[in-house]
C-alpha positions in Angstrom: 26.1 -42.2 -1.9 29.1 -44.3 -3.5 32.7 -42.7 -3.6 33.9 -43.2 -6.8 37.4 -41.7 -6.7 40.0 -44.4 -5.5 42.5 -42.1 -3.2 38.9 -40.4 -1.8 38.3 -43.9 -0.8 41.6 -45.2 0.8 42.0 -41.8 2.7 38.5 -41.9 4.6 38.7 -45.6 4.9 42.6 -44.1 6.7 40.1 -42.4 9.2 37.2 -44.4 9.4 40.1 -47.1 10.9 41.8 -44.0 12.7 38.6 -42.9 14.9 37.8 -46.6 14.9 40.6 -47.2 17.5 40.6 -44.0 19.0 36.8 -44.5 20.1 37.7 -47.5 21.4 40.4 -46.5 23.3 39.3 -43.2 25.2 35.2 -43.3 24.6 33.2 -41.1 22.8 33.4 -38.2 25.2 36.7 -38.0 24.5 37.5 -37.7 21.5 38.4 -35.1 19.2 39.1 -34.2 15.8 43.0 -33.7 16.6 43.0 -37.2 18.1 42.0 -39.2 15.0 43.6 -36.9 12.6 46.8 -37.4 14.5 45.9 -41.1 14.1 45.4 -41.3 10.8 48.7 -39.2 9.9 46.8 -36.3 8.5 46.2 -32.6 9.6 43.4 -31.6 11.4 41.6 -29.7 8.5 41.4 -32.7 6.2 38.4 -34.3 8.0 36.3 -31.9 6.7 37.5 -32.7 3.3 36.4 -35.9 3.4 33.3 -36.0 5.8 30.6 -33.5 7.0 31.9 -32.9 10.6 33.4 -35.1 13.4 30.0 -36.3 14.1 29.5 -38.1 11.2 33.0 -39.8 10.7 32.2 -41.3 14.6 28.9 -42.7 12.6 31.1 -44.5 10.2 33.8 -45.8 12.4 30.6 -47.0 14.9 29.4 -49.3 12.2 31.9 -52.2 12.5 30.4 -52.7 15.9 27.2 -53.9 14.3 28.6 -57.0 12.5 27.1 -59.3 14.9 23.9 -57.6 14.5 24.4 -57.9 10.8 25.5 -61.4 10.9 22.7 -62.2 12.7 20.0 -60.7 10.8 21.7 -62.6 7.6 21.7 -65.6 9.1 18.0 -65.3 9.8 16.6 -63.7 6.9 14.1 -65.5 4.8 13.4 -68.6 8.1 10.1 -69.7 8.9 9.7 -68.0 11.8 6.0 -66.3 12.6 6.1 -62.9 12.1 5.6 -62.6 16.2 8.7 -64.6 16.9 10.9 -62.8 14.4 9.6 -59.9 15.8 10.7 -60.5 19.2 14.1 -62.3 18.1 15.0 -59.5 15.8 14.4 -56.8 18.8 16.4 -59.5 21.4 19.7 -59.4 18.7 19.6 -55.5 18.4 19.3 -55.3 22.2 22.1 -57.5 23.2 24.1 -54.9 20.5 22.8 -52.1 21.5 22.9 -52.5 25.4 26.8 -53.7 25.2 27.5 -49.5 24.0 25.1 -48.1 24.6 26.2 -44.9 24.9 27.7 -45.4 21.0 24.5 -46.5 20.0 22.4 -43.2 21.7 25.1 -41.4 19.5 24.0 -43.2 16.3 20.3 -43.8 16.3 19.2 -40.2 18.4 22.3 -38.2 17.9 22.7 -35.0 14.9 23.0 -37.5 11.9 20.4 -39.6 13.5 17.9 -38.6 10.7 20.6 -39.6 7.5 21.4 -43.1 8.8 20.0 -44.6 4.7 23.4 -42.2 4.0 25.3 -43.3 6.7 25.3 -47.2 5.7 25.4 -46.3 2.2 29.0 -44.9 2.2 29.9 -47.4 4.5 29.5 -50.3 2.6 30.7 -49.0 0.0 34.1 -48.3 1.3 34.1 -51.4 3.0 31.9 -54.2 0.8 33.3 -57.2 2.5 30.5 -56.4 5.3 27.6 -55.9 3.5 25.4 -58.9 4.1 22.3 -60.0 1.7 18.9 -60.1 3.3 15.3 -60.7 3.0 13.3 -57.2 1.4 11.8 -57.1 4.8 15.2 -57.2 6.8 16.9 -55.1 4.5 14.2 -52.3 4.2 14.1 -52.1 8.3 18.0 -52.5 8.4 18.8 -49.5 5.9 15.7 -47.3 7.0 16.6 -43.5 7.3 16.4 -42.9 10.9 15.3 -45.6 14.1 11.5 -44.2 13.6 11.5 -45.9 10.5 13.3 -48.7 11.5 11.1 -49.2 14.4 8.0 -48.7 12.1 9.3 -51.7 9.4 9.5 -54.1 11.9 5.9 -53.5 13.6 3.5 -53.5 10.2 3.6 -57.0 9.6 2.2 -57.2 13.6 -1.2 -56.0 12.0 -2.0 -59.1 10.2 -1.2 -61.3 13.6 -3.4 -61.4 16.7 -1.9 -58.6 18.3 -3.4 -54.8 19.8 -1.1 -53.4 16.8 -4.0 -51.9 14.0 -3.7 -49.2 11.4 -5.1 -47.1 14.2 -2.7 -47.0 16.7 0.5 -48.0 15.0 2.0 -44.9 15.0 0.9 -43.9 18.5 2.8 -47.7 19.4 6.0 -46.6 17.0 6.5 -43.9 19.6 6.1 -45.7 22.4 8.4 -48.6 21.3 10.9 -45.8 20.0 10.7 -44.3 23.4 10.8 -47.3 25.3 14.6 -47.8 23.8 16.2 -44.0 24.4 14.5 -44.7 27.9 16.6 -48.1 28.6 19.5 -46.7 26.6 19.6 -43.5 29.1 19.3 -45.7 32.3 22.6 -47.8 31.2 24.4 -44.9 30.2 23.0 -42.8 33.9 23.6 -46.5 35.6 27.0 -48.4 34.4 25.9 -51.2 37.0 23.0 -52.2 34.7 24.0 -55.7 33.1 23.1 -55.1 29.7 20.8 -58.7 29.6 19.3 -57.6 32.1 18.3 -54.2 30.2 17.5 -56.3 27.6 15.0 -58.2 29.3 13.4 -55.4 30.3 12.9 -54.2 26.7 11.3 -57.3 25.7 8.7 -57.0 28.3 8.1 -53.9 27.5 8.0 -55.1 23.7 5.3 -57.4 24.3 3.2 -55.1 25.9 3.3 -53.1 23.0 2.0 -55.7 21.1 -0.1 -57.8 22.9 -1.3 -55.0 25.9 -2.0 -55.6 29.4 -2.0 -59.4 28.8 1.0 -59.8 27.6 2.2 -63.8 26.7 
């Protein structure tokens, strides 16, 4: 969804920035409309001028925590990797993100925009282009995917073609448990702060492999 009008742009971008370092400041359970607003220099009421609700401005100003992710993925986009090992790779970089906020990250991939996410990186990166990154089809379908049950769904398919449990079958069932497998870890960091977040991330690549390979996981 681009923004075409040039003052539109330069006065969400003002809050984007505004909730940006308020988040960062006080947390997410913290913050309020008056906060940023006060931030950005602007009246409460004009958020909802330029965004949905608070909720979805706190999407936007998320996103500039996923530039290593997104450095990442473009810096390993269109390699020779099998599908198995970018598989596991891809899921190891969005873990080490993920698990470093995780309670951000519950907000963005299960929270009330969780479903409009395509939306969500659409107006972003069109207010701010310098950090939109080029990738493979592959990458770029999973990484711009509506929701994380899409996302998870991308990166899974090509498992079907490699010696794997993963079959047209039970793909969906395994989508679910994967997808569940994440809010799971993501709850026990945020219920546990003395989690180290590699070591969470371990744990979701164990898991991971026993979603594709089963009981005898390699």
């Amino acid at each position: 969804m681009a923004v075409h009008d040039q003052k539109k742009k330069e006065t969400m971008i003002r809050f984007i920035l505004a909730a940006r370092e308020v988040v960062d400041e006080i947390g997410l359970e913290k913050i309020s409309v008056r906060k940023i607003a006060e931030r950005a220099g602007f009246h409460n009421s004009t958020i909802y001028v330029y965004f949905e609700d608070l909720d979805e401005l706190i999407l936007l100003a998320t996103l500039t925590h996923f530039n290593e992710y997104s450095k990442w993925l473009y810096e390993h986009s269109n390699t020779d990797l099998s599908p198995v090992e970018e598989f596991l790779q891809l899921w190891y970089a969005f873990g080490e993100t993920i698990f470093a906020r995780p309670r951000m990250w519950k907000n963005f991939f299960f929270g009330k925009h969780s479903q409009e996410l395509g939306k969500v990186f659409s107006i972003y990166y069109d207010l701010f282009p310098e950090e939109k990154k080029e990738y493979s089809k592959e990458i770029s379908d999973m990484y711009y995917a509506s929701n994380i049950i899409d996302r998870c769904m991308i990166t899974l398919r090509p498992m079907m073609k490699e010696h794997t449990r993963v079959t047209e079958e039970n793909i969906s069932l395994l989508n679910e448990i994967t997808v569940a497998c994440l809010r799971y870890l993501i709850d026990d960091m945020i219920d546990r702060p003395d989690i180290l977040p590699e070591d969470q991330n371990r744990k979701l690549q164990a898991m991971l492999r026993n979603v594709i390979f089963g009981d005898g996981a390699r």
